[in-house]
C-alpha positions as CSV (number, residue, x, y, z in Angstrom):
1,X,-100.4,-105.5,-57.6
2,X,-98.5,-103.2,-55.5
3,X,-95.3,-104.5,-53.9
4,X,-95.6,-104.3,-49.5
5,X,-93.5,-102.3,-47.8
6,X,-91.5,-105.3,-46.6
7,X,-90.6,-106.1,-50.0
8,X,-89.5,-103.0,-50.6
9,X,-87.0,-102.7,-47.9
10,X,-86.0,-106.0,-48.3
11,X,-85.2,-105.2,-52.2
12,X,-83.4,-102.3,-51.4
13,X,-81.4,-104.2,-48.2
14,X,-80.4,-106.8,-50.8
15,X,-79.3,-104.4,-53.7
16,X,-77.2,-102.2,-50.6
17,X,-74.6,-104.9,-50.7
18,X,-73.8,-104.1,-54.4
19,X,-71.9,-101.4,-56.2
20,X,-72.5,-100.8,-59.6
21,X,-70.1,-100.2,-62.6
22,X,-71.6,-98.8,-66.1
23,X,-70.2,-99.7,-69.4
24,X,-70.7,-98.6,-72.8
25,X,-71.3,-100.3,-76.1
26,X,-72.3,-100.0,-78.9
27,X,-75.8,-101.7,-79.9
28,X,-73.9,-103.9,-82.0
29,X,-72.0,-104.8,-79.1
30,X,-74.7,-104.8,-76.6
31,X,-76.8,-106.8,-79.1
32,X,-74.3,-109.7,-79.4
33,X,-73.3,-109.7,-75.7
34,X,-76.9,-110.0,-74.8
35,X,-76.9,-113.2,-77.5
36,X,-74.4,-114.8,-76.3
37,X,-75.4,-114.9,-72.7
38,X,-78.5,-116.4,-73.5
39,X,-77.3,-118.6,-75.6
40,X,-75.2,-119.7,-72.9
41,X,-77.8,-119.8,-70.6
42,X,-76.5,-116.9,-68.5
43,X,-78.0,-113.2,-67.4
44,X,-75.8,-110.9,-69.6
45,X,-75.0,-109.2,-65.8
46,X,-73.4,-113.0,-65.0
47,X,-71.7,-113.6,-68.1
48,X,-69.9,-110.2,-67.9
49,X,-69.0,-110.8,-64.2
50,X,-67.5,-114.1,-65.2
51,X,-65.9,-112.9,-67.9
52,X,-64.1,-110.1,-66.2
53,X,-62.9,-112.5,-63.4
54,X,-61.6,-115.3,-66.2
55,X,-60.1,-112.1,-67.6
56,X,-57.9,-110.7,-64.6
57,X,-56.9,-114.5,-63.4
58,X,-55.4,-115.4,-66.7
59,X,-53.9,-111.8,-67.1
60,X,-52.4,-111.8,-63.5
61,X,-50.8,-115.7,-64.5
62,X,-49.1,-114.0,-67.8
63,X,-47.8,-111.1,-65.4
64,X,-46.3,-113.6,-62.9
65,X,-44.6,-115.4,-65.7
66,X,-43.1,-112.8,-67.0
67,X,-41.5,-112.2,-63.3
């Protein structure tokens, strides 16, 4: 079934608001990362996301204690 014109723009409206950041792996990596988000329940693209802002909160409390 062919997706309506509609849904189209509205796909592409939605996916606007977004930038998008590439990464490389290895398929080791990519295999385990990929694991672990489902075995967390998560999309691998929300697991990374969350990881990265647990990341740079924890990092940016280390740098302000070393101030």
């Amino acid at each position: 079934m062919a997706l309506s014109e509609a849904r189209i723009r509205a796909t592409k409206k939605y996916h606007d608001k977004f930038e998008r950041i590439q990464i490389r792996v290895s398929p080791e990596e990519k295999e385990s990362i990929e694991a672990y988000a489902e075995e967390i329940g998560e999309s691998v693209n929300s697991f990374v996301r969350r990881a990265m802002a647990e990341t740079m909160e924890r990092e940016k409390k280390q740098v302000n204690k070393e101030k």
